[in-house]
C-alpha positions in Angstrom: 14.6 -36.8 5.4 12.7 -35.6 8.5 9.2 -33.6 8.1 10.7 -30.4 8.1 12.6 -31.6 5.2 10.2 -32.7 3.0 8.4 -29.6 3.5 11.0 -27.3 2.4 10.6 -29.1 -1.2 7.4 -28.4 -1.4 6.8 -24.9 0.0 7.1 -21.9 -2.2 8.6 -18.7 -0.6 6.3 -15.7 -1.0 6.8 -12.0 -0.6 3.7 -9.8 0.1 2.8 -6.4 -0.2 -0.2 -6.3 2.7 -1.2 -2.8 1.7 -4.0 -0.5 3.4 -6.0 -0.4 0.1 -4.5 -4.1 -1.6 -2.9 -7.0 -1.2 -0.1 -8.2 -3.8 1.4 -11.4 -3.6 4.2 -12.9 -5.4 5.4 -16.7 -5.5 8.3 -18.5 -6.7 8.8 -19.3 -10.6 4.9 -17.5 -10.6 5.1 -14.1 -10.2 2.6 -12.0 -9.0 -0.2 -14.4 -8.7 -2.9 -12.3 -6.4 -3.6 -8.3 -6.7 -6.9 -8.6 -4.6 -8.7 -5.4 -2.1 -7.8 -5.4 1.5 -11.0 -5.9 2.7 -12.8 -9.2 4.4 -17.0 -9.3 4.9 -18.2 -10.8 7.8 -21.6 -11.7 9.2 -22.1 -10.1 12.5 -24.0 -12.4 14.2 -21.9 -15.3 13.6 -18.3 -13.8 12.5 -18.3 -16.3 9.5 -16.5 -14.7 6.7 -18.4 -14.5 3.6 -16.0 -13.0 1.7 -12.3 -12.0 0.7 -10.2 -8.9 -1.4 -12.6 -8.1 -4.4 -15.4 -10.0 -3.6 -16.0 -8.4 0.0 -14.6 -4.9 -1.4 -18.0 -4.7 -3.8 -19.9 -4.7 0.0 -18.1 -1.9 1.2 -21.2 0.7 1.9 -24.0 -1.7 0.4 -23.6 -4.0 3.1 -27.5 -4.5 5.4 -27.0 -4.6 9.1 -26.0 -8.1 9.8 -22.8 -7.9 7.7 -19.8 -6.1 8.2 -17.4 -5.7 5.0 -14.1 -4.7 6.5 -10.5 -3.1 5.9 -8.3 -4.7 8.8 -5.3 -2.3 7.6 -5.3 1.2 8.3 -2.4 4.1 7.6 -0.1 1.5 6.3 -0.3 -1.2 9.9 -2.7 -3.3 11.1 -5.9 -2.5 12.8 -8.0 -5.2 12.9 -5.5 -8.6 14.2 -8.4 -11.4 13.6 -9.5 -10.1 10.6 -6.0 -9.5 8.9 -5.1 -13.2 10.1 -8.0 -14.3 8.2 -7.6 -12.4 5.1 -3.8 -13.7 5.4 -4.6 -16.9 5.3 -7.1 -16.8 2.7 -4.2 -15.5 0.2 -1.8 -17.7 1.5 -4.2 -20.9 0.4 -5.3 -18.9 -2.7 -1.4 -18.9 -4.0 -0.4 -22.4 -2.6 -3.4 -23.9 -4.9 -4.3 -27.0 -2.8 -6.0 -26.4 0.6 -4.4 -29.9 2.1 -1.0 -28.8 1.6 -1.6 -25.1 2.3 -2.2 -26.7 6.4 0.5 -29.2 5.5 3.4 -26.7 4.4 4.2 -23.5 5.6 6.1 -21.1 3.3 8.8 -18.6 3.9 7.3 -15.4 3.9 8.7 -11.5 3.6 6.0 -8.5 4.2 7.1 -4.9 3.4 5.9 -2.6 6.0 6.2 1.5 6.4 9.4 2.9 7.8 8.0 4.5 10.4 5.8 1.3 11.7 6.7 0.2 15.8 8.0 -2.3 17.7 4.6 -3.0 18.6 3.1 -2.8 14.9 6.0 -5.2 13.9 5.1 -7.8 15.9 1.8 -7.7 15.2 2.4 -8.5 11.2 4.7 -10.8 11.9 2.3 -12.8 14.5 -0.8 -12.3 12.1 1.9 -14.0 8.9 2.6 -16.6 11.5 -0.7 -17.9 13.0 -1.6 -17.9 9.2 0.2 -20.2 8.1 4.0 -18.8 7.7 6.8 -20.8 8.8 9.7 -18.1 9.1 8.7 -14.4 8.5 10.6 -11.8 7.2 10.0 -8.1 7.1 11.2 -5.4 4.9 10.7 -1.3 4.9 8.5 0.1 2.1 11.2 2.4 0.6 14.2 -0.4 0.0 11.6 -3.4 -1.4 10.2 -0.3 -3.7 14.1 0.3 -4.9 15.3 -3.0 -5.1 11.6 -4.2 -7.2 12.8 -1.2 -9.7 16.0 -1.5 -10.0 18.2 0.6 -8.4 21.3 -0.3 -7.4 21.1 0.1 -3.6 24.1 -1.5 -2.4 26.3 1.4 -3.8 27.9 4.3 -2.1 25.3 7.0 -4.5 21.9 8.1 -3.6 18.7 6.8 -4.7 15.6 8.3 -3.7 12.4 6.9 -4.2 8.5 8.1 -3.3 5.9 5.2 -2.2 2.7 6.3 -2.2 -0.1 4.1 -1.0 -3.2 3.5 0.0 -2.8 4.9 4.0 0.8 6.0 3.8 3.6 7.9 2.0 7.2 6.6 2.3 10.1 8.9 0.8 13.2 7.5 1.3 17.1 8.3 0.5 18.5 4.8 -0.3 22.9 3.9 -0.4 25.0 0.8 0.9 22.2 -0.8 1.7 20.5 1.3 4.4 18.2 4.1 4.4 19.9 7.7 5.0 17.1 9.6 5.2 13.6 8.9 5.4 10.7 10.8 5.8 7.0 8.3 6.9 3.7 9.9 7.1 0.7 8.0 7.7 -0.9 9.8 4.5 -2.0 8.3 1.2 -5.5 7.3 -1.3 -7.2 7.1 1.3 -7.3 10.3 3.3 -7.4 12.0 -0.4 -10.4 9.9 -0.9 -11.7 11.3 3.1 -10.9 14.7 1.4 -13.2 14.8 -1.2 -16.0 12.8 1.2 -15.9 16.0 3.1 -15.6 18.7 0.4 -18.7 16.7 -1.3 -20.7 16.5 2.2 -20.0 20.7 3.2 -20.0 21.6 -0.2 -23.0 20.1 -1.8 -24.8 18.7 1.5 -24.4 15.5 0.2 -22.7 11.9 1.4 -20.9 9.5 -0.6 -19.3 6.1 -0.6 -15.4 5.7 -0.1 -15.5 4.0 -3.6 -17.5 6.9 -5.3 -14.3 9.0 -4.2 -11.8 7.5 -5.6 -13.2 7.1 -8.6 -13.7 11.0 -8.1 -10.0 11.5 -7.5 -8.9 8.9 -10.5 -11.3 10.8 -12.9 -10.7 14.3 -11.7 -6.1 14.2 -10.7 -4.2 16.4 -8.5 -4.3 19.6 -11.4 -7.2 22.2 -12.4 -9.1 21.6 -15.7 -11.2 23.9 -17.5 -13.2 25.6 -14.6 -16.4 25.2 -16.2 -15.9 21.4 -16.0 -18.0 19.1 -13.8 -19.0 15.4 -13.2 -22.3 14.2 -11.9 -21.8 11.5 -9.5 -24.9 9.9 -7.1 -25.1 10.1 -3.0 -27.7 11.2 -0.1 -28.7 14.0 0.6 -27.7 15.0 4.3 -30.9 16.6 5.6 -33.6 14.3 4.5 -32.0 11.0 3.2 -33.6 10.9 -0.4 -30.6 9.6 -3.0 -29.8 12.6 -5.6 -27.7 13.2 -8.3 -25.4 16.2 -7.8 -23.0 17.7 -10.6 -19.3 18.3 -9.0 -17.3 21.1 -9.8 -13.9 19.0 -10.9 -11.9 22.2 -10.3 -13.3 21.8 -6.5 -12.1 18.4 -6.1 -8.8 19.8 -7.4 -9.1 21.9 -4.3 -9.9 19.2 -1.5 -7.2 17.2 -2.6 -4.7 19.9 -2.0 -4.2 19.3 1.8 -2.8 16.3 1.6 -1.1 16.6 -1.6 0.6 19.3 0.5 1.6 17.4 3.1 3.5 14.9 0.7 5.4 18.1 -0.5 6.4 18.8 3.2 7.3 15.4 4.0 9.1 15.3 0.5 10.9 18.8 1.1 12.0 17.6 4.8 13.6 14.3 3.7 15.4 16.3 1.1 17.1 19.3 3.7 18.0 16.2 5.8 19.9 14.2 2.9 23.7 14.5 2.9 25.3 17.2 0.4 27.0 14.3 -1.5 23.9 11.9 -2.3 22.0 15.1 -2.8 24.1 15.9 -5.8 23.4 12.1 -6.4 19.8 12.8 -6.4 20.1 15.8 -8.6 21.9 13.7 -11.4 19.7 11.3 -10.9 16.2 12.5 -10.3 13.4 10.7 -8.1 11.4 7.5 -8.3 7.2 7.4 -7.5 6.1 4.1 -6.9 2.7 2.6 -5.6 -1.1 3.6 -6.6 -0.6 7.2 -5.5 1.6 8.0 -8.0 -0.8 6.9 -10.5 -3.1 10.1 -9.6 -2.7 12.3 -12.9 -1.0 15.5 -12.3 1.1 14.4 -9.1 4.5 13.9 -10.6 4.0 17.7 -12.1 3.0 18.6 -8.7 6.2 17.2 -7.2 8.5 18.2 -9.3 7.5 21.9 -9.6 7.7 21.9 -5.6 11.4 20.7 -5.7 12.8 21.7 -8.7 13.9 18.2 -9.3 13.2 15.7 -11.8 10.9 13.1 -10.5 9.5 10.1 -13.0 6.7 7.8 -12.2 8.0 4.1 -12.6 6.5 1.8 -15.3 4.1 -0.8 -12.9 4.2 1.4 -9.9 1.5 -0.9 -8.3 3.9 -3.8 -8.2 7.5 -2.7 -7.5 7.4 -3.1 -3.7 6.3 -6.7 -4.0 8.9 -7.4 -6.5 11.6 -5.9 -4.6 10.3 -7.7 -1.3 10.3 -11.0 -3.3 13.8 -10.1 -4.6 15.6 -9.9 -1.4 13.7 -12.4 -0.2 15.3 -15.1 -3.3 18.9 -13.5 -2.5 18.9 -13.2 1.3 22.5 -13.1 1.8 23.0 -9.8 -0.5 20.1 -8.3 1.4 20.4 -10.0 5.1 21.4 -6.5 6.5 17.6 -5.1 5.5 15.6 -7.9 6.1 14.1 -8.2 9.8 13.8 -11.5 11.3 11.5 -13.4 13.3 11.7 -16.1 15.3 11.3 -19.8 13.5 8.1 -21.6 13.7 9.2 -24.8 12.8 
């Protein structure tokens, strides 16, 4: 048996979710085995990594000068190429378990990626998987990998229609025989709700705050107004002279700031929806629609949605996890799904 051979028996195929906000990755006979931040820490001077996903996301605006914590991903593609191949092959030896064989064998590897990514942004995911440590990359769109890990029965001439909202982007798409019929990609998602309420909070109150002290704003406060005498005291800096405060923060407000992109979900939703065929529309009305990723964990949302369509829309049980399942799926039965899966060239 040559040495390609022997490491095909030893490698495990892996399927990975390489999201704006987190990383999921799931092996063979394992699983999902690593949920971990998107982020890497760095020292300036040097560029030695100090850190990796939860570890380095705990820096992210307490970091001093000389170190740098992070997020290579942004809206959904990659941003940072060194720094993603690092964090890549950090999780790639995490799940493999033994360092020596993690240089020694390279695994087949499938990476969901938004709809509406490029040419360009393709290659750079699959070069960044490669020069990691992948042997043969595969890539999948967002909306099928979020179908297949719930499900739905894709390869069938009905409509299935299914919402992915993540960390920097929103994926809605229409889903039969295999293919996406309509799709709708914007590059909005946690995070520019999370920029939202940064700003309201900075205009409104004079007052900065952390990325992570929004979005535990947003997951306290949801997309729907409360009580409007309701408030929450959270801690920033004051914008004129610097001194920390504590400020109390209308919730109702919050409501308010995370209405523009909320909105622009609705648009994006309401456009994929005129351009659907009259048939798998009617499929869609039996059938309602499916929210997947962290987004459509933000309390209130699926109310939101469904009031603006007039169609049922249910949040799936482990929304966090069904595009890495689904990617991992296709990835175990590659002949059933070999029309959606995107190729790259063979390393070894």
């Amino acid at each position: 048996m040559g040495f390609g051979g022997f490491s095909e028996l030893l490698t495990n195929d892996i399927a990975i979710d390489l999201g704006t906000a987190n990383t999921l990755v799931c092996v063979k006979g394992k699983g999902i085995v690593l949920d971990e931040p998107s982020v890497v820490a760095v020292e300036r001077s040097t560029n030695k990594v100090l850190a990796v996903g939860r570890g380095a996301k705990e820096m992210l605006g307490r970091t001093p000068g000389e170190v740098a914590a992070i997020r290579p991903m942004k809206d959904g593609v990659i941003a940072d190429f060194e720094i993603t191949e690092i964090m890549l092959r950090e999780f790639i030896m995490r799940v493999q378990g033994d360092r020596f064989l993690s240089k020694l064998v390279r695994p087949r590897v499938i990476i969901s990626v938004p709809s509406g990514i490029t040419e360009v942004e393709k290659r750079a995911v699959r070069d960044s998987a490669e020069h990691a440590g992948a042997r043969e990359v595969f890539l999948i769109s967002e909306p099928i990998a979020a179908a297949i890990g719930v499900g739905l029965p894709i390869d069938k001439p009905a409509g299935n229609m299914v919402i992915d909202i993540g960390g920097g982007t929103t994926e809605i798409g229409v889903i039969a025989l295999n293919g996406i019929v309509g799709v709708a990609s914007i590059r909005i998602g946690g995070d520019e709700m999370d920029d939202a309420i940064m700003q309201h909070v900075k205009g409104e109150y004079g007052t900065l705050i952390g990325e992570q002290t929004a979005e535990k704003l947003k997951i306290s406060v949801g997309a729907l107004e409360v009580d409007p005498d309701k408030a929450l005291e959270i801690r920033g800096r004051d914008l004129v002279n610097g001194v920390p405060k504590v400020i109390s923060v209308s919730k109702n407000k919050v409501v308010g700031a995370l209405q523009e992109p909320i909105n622009e979900i609705i648009k994006a939703l309401r456009l994929s929806l005129e351009k659907t065929p009259p048939e798998l529309a009617a499929d869609i009305v039996d059938k309602g629609i499916l929210m997947t990723g962290g987004g459509s964990l933000l309390s209130g949302l699926d109310q939101i949605l469904r009031s603006a369509t007039g169609l049922p829309i249910y949040v799936v049980e482990e929304p966090l996890k069904s595009v890495v399942l689904g990617a991992y799926k296709a990835l175990e039965e590659p002949d059933r799904y070999e029309k959606i899966l995107m190729k790259s060239r063979r390393i070894w």
